[in-house]
N, C-alpha and C positions, 0 to 999 in steps of 0.2 A: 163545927162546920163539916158537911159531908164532903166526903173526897174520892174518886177516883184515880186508881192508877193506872195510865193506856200504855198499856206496852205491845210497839208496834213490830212486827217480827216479817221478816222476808228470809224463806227460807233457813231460818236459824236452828232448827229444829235439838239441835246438839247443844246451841248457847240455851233457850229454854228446858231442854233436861237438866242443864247442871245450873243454872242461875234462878229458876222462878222457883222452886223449893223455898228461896233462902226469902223474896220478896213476899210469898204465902204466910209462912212462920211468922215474919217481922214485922206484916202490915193491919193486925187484926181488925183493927177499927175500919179499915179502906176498901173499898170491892176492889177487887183485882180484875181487867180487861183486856184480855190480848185481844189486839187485832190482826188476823190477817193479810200481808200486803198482796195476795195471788202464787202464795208459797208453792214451787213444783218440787221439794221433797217431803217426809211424811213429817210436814210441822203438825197439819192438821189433823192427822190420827193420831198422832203424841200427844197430844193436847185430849183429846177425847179419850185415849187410854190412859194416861196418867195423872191429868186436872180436870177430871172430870165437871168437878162444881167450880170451877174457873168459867166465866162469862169468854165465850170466842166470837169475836165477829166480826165474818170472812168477806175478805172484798174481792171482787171477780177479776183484778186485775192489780200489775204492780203498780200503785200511784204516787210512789217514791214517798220520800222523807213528809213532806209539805204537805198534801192535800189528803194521804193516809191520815192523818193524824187531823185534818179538820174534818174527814167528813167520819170520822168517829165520835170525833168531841161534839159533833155538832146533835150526837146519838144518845149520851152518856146525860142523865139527873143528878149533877151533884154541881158543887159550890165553888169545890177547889180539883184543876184535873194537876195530875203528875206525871207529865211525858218520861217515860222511864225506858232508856234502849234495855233489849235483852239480854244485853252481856254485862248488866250490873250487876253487883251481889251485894246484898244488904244486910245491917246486921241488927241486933236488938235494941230499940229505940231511935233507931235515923231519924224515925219521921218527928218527933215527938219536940223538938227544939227549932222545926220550920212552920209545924203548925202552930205552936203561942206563938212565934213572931206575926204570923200573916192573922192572925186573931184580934194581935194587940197594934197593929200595923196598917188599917187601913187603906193608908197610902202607898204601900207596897203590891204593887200589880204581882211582881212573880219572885220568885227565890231560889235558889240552888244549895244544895250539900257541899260542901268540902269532898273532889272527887280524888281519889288515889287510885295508880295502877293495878291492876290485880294480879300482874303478874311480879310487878315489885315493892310490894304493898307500906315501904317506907317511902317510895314516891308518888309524888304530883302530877295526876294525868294529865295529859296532850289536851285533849279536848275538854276545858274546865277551869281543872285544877282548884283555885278559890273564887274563882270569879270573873268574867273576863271586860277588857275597853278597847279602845280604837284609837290608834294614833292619831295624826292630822292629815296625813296619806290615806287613813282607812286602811292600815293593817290591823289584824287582830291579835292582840296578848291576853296575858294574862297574870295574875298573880300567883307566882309558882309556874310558869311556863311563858318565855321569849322565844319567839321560833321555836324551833328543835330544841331549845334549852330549856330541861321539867329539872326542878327541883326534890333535892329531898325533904321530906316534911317536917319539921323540926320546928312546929309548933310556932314559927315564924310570923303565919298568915292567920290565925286562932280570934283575928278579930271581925265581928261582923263590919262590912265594910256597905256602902252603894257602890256598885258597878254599872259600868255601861251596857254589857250583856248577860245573861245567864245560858249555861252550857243546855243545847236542845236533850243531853245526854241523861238528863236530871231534873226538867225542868217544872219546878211548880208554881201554879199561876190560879188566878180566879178565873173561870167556864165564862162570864160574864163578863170582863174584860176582854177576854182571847178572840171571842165573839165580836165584841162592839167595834173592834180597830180590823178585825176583818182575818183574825188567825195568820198562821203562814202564808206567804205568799206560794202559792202553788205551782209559781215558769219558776222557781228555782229549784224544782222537784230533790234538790238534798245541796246540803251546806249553805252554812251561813243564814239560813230561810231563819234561824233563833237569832242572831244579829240583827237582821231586818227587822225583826220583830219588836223584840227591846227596843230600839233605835225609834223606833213608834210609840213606842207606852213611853218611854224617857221623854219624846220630844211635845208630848200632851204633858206631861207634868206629874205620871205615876216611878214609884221609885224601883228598881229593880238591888235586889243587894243576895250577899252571900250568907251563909250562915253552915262557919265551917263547925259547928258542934255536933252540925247532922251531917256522917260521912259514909259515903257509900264509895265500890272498888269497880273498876272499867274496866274491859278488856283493852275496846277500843281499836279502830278499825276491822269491826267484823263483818263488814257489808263491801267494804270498798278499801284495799291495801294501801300502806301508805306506797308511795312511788307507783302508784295507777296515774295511767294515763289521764283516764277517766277523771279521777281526783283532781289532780293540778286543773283540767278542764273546768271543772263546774266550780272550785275556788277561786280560779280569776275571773271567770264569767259574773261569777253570783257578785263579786266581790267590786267589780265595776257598775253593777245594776245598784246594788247597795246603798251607792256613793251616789249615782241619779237620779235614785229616788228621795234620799235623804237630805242630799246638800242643795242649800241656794245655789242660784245659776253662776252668778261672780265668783263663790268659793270652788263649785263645782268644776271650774273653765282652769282655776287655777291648778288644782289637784290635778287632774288631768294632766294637763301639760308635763309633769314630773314622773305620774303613773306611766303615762306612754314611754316614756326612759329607763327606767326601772324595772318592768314590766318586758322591755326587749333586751336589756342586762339578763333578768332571769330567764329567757328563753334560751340569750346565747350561752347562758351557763349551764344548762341542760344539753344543750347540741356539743359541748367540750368533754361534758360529763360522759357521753355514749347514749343520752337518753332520749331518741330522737321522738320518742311517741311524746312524754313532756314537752319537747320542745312546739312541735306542732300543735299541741295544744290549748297553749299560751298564746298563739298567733290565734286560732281558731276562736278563742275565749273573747279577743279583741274583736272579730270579724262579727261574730256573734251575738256583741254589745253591741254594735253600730246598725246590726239589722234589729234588733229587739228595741231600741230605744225607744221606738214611738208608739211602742205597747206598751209603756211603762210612765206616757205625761198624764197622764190623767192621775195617776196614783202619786207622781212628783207634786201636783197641781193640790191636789189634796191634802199631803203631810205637808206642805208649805202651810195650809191657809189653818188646821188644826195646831200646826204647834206653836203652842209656848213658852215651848222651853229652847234655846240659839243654841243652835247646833254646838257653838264653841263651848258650853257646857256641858257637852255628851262627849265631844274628843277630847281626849288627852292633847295637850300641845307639843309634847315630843316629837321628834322622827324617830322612829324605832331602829328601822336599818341603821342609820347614823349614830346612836347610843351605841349598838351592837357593833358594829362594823368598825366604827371610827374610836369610838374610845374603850372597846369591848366590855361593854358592861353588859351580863347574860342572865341576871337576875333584876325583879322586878324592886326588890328595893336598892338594889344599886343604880337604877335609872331615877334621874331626876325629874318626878312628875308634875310640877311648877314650874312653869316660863321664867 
């Protein structure tokens, strides 16, 4: 199977000198493709100075996480793409235990690596880790990562599992599905836009799973720090679009109702914290759900009438905060994932 790898870059110029070496070296069989997101420092002469026979291809402006990456894929001849961020480092053989599974696998639309820190390379990245699902509130975990709680890797999570989502950080999928369900949604221009994704390919009836034999290392937050403003913004924003594109209207009415509570808990624990930009953000994320909604029925109206696969098959039936909070359990297999 022919494979691409898109590694989309914005202004990263410094994660590309020291991470795409390692992706060149390890990926002999794969063309290598960076694209451009409208980089203003020298990504694009480093690129022409230093990978010279690396495929670059530049887009006139930044189009964020989402539609960067469709309207590349939409460019690229091959089989299978591998959304790969720039601050990965890879190492000999990753790729080689994702592609027989997606060979022998046909039912599996996409798949992820086993990701680890790269800065503490015996742990379980933030963004990943083995795999990730979605409570019944529509938060996101992970296996090796609850909240802010990453685990160390200890061989724990070594099994290929199905997942609800796979990490945008890592992600390999067939060009031809990615296509047919319509790619990233592009108004969530970064976060969660791979949740949304998955949540689509699961809810037609393709498998998405982990497969931590193949591991690659993250920086992880190289675009966007954690505690940005910004970040908390497009997390709850995207993270409420998520839930009204994806849920029935009776499930959706319910969730709701508990998000809005939870959701103003977290704002006011940001305004306590000192963190007044989070805080306003979270209101904003709300404000900015209620005016977006109604550019988003058509696409709700849609993923109702394709799937089928019930939703309550795609969420986890935990409450996560409640596991965490209430009986502090901070690891995923100390949470009980059967009702």
């Amino acid at each position: 199977m022919t494979l691409g790898i898109v590694i989309l870059n914005w202004n990263g110029a410094e994660m590309l000198h020291r991470f795409l070496p390692s992706v060149i070296e390890h990926s002999p069989d794969a063309e290598v493709i960076v694209a451009d997101n409208g980089s203003t420092d020298n990504s694009l002469k480093l690129l022409a100075e230093e990978f010279p026979g690396i495929r670059t291809i530049p887009l006139d402006r930044n189009y964020g996480f989402a539609e960067g990456y469709n309207k590349v894929i939409s460019q690229v001849d091959c089989e299978l793409c591998l959304l790969l961020n720039n601050d990965v480092r890879v190492e000999a053989g990753w790729l080689k235990p994702m592609l027989s599974y997606m060979e022998t696998h046909p039912e599996a639309a996409a798949c992820q690596p086993k990701i680890r820190q790269e800065l503490a390379p015996d742990m379980l990245e933030y963004a990943g880790a083995c795999g990730g699902y979605i409570d019944r509130l529509g938060f996101p975990f992970c296996r090796g990562r609850i909240l802010n709680c990453t685990e160390r890797d200890e061989g724990q999570y070594d099994s290929i599992a199905s997942v609800a989502w796979a990490t945008g950080a890592a992600l390999l999928i067939r060009r031809d599905v990615y296509l047919e369900v319509g790619g990233l949604d592009v108004r969530f221009f970064a976060h969660q836009e791979e949740i949304d994704l998955c949540w689509r390919l699961r809810s037609r009836g393709f498998d998405i799973v982990c497969i931590p034999q193949s591991v690659v290392y993250h920086v992880g937050g190289a675009t966007l720090q954690k505690g940005s403003a910004r970040k908390t913004y497009l997390n709850f924003r995207n993270n409420l679009l998520l839930l009204y594109k994806n849920l029935p209207a009776q499930r959706f009415r319910s969730v709701m109702f508990w998000r809005y509570m939870l959701d103003a808990a977290a704002a006011l624990h940001f305004l306590v914290m000192g963190q007044w930009g989070s805080c306003k953000a979270v209101g904003q994320a709300h404000l900015d759900f209620r005016r977006m909604r109604k550019d988003f029925k058509a696409d709700r109206e849609r993923n109702q009438a394709k799937s089928i696969v019930p939703y309550n098959e795609i969420l986890s039936p935990i409450s996560l905060l409640w596991e965490y909070y209430a009986r502090q359990r901070h690891t995923y297999n100390s949470i009980k994932l059967k009702s």
